[in-house]
DRENDO-1510 file (C-alpha; in Angstrom, 1 decimal, always signed):
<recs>
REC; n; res; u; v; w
REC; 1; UNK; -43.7; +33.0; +2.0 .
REC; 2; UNK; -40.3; +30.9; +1.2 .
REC; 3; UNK; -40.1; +31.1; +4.8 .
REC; 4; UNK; -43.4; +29.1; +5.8 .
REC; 5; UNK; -42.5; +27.1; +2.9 .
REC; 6; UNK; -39.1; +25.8; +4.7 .
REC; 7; UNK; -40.9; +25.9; +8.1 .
REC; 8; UNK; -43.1; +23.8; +6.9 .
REC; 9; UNK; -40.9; +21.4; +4.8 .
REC; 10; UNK; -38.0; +20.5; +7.6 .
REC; 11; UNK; -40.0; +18.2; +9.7 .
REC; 12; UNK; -41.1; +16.5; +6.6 .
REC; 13; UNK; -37.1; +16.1; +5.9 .
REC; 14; UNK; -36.0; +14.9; +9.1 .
REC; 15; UNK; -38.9; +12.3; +8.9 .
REC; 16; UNK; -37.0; +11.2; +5.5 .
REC; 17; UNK; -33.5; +11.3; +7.1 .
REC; 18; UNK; -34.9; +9.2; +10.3 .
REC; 19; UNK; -36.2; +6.8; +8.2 .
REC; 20; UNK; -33.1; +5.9; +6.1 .
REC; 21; UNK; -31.8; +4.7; +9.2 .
REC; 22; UNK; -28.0; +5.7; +10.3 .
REC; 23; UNK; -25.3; +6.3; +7.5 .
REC; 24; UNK; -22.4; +4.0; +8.1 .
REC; 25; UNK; -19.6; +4.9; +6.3 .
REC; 26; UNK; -17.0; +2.2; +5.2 .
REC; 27; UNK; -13.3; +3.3; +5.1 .
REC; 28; UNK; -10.5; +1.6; +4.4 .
REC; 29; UNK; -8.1; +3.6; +7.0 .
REC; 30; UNK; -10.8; +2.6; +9.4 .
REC; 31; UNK; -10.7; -1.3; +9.0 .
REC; 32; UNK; -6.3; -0.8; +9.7 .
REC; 33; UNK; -5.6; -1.6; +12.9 .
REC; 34; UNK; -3.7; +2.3; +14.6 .
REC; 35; UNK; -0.5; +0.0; +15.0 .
REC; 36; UNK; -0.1; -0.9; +11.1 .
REC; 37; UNK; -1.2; +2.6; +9.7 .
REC; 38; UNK; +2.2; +4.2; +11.7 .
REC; 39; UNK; +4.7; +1.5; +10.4 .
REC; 40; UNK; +5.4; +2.0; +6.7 .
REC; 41; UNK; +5.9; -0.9; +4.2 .
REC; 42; UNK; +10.0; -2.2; +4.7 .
REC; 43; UNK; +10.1; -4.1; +1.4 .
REC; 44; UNK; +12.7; -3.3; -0.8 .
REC; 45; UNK; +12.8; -5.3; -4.5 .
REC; 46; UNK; +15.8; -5.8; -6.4 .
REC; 47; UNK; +18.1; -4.3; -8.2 .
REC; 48; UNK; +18.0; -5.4; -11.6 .
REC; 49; UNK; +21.6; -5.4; -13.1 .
REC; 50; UNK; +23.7; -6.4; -16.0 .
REC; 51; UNK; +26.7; -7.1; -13.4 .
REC; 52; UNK; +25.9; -7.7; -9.9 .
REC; 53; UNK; +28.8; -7.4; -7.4 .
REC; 54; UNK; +29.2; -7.7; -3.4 .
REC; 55; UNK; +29.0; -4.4; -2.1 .
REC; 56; UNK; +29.7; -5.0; +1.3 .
REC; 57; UNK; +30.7; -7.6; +3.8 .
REC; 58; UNK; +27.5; -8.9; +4.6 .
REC; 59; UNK; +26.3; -9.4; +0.7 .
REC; 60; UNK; +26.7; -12.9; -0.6 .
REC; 61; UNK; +26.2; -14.8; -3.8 .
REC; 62; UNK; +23.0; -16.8; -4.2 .
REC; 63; UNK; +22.3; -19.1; -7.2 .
REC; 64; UNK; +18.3; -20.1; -8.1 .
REC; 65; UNK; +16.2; -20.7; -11.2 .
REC; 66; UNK; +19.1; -19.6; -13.4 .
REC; 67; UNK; +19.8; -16.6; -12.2 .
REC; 68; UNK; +21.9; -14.9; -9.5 .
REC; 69; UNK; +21.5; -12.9; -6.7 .
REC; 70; UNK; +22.9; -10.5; -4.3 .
REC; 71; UNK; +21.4; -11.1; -0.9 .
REC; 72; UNK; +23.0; -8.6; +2.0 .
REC; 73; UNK; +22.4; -9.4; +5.8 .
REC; 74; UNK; +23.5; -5.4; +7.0 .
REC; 75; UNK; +21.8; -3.7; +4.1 .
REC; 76; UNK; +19.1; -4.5; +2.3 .
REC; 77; UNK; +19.6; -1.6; -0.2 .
REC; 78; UNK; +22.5; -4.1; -1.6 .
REC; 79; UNK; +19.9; -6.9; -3.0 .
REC; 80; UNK; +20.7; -7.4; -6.8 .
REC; 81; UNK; +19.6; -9.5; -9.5 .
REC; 82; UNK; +21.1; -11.0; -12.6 .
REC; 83; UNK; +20.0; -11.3; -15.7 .
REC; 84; UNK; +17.2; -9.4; -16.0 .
REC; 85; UNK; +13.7; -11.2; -16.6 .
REC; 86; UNK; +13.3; -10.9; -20.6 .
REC; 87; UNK; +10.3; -7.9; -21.1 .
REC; 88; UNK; +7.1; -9.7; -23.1 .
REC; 89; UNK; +5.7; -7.2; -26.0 .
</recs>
Protein backbone atom coordinates (compact mmCIF):
# COMPACT_ATOMS: atom_id res chain seq x y z
CA UNK A 1 0.00 0.00 0.00
CA UNK A 2 2.93 2.75 0.89
CA UNK A 3 4.04 1.63 -2.46
CA UNK A 4 0.88 2.77 -4.62
CA UNK A 5 0.96 5.64 -2.30
CA UNK A 6 4.54 6.79 -3.60
CA UNK A 7 3.64 5.56 -7.18
CA UNK A 8 1.06 7.65 -7.10
CA UNK A 9 2.49 10.80 -5.39
CA UNK A 10 5.91 11.28 -7.70
CA UNK A 11 4.35 12.69 -10.63
CA UNK A 12 2.46 14.97 -8.50
CA UNK A 13 6.16 16.01 -7.14
CA UNK A 14 7.82 16.53 -10.27
CA UNK A 15 4.82 18.63 -11.34
CA UNK A 16 5.74 20.79 -8.15
CA UNK A 17 9.57 20.82 -8.93
CA UNK A 18 8.81 21.77 -12.79
CA UNK A 19 6.80 24.46 -11.72
CA UNK A 20 9.27 26.23 -9.39
CA UNK A 21 11.25 26.77 -12.38
CA UNK A 22 15.23 26.05 -12.32
CA UNK A 23 17.19 26.56 -9.07
CA UNK A 24 20.02 28.98 -9.64
CA UNK A 25 22.36 28.91 -7.18
CA UNK A 26 24.48 32.16 -6.32
CA UNK A 27 28.10 31.68 -5.19
CA UNK A 28 30.56 33.86 -4.50
CA UNK A 29 33.66 31.55 -5.85
CA UNK A 30 31.52 31.50 -8.91
CA UNK A 31 31.26 35.31 -9.66
CA UNK A 32 35.63 35.26 -9.30
CA UNK A 33 37.05 35.29 -12.33
CA UNK A 34 39.57 31.38 -12.47
CA UNK A 35 42.61 33.85 -12.78
CA UNK A 36 42.03 35.85 -9.40
CA UNK A 37 40.90 32.65 -7.28
CA UNK A 38 44.70 31.08 -7.98
CA UNK A 39 46.66 34.36 -7.05
CA UNK A 40 46.48 34.94 -3.29
CA UNK A 41 46.21 38.41 -1.72
CA UNK A 42 50.22 40.04 -1.69
CA UNK A 43 49.39 42.83 0.91
CA UNK A 44 51.52 42.90 3.68
CA UNK A 45 50.57 45.80 6.63
CA UNK A 46 53.03 47.17 8.90
CA UNK A 47 54.92 46.52 11.41
CA UNK A 48 54.01 48.51 14.34
CA UNK A 49 57.16 49.35 16.42
CA UNK A 50 58.44 51.35 19.26
CA UNK A 51 61.95 51.70 17.25
CA UNK A 52 61.90 51.32 13.66
CA UNK A 53 65.34 50.72 12.02
CA UNK A 54 66.58 50.00 8.28
CA UNK A 55 66.90 46.45 7.92
CA UNK A 56 68.34 46.27 4.74
CA UNK A 57 69.72 48.22 1.80
CA UNK A 58 66.71 48.81 0.02
CA UNK A 59 64.60 50.14 3.29
CA UNK A 60 64.41 53.93 3.57
CA UNK A 61 63.11 56.50 5.98
CA UNK A 62 59.72 58.13 5.15
CA UNK A 63 58.23 60.97 7.15
CA UNK A 64 54.06 61.63 6.94
CA UNK A 65 51.25 62.81 9.19
CA UNK A 66 53.67 62.72 12.14
CA UNK A 67 54.84 59.55 12.00
CA UNK A 68 57.58 57.52 10.44
CA UNK A 69 57.99 54.81 8.26
CA UNK A 70 60.12 52.11 7.01
CA UNK A 71 59.33 51.61 3.35
CA UNK A 72 61.81 48.67 1.62
CA UNK A 73 62.02 48.29 -2.29
CA UNK A 74 63.69 44.34 -2.02
CA UNK A 75 61.40 43.23 0.82
CA UNK A 76 58.33 44.16 1.78
CA UNK A 77 58.43 42.04 5.01
CA UNK A 78 60.77 45.20 6.23
CA UNK A 79 57.77 47.90 6.21
CA UNK A 80 57.58 49.54 9.80
CA UNK A 81 55.76 52.09 11.49
CA UNK A 82 56.37 54.51 14.21
CA UNK A 83 54.56 55.51 16.88
CA UNK A 84 51.94 53.35 17.11
CA UNK A 85 48.29 54.76 16.45
CA UNK A 86 46.96 55.47 20.17
CA UNK A 87 44.11 52.30 20.91
CA UNK A 88 40.41 54.16 21.63
CA UNK A 89 38.58 52.42 24.80
Amino acid sequence: MFRALLSSSRPLLSRLRASAGPHVHNHAHLLIPATMQATPMLARGMKVRSSVKRMCDGCSVVKRKGRIYIICSKNPKHKQVYPPQARSP
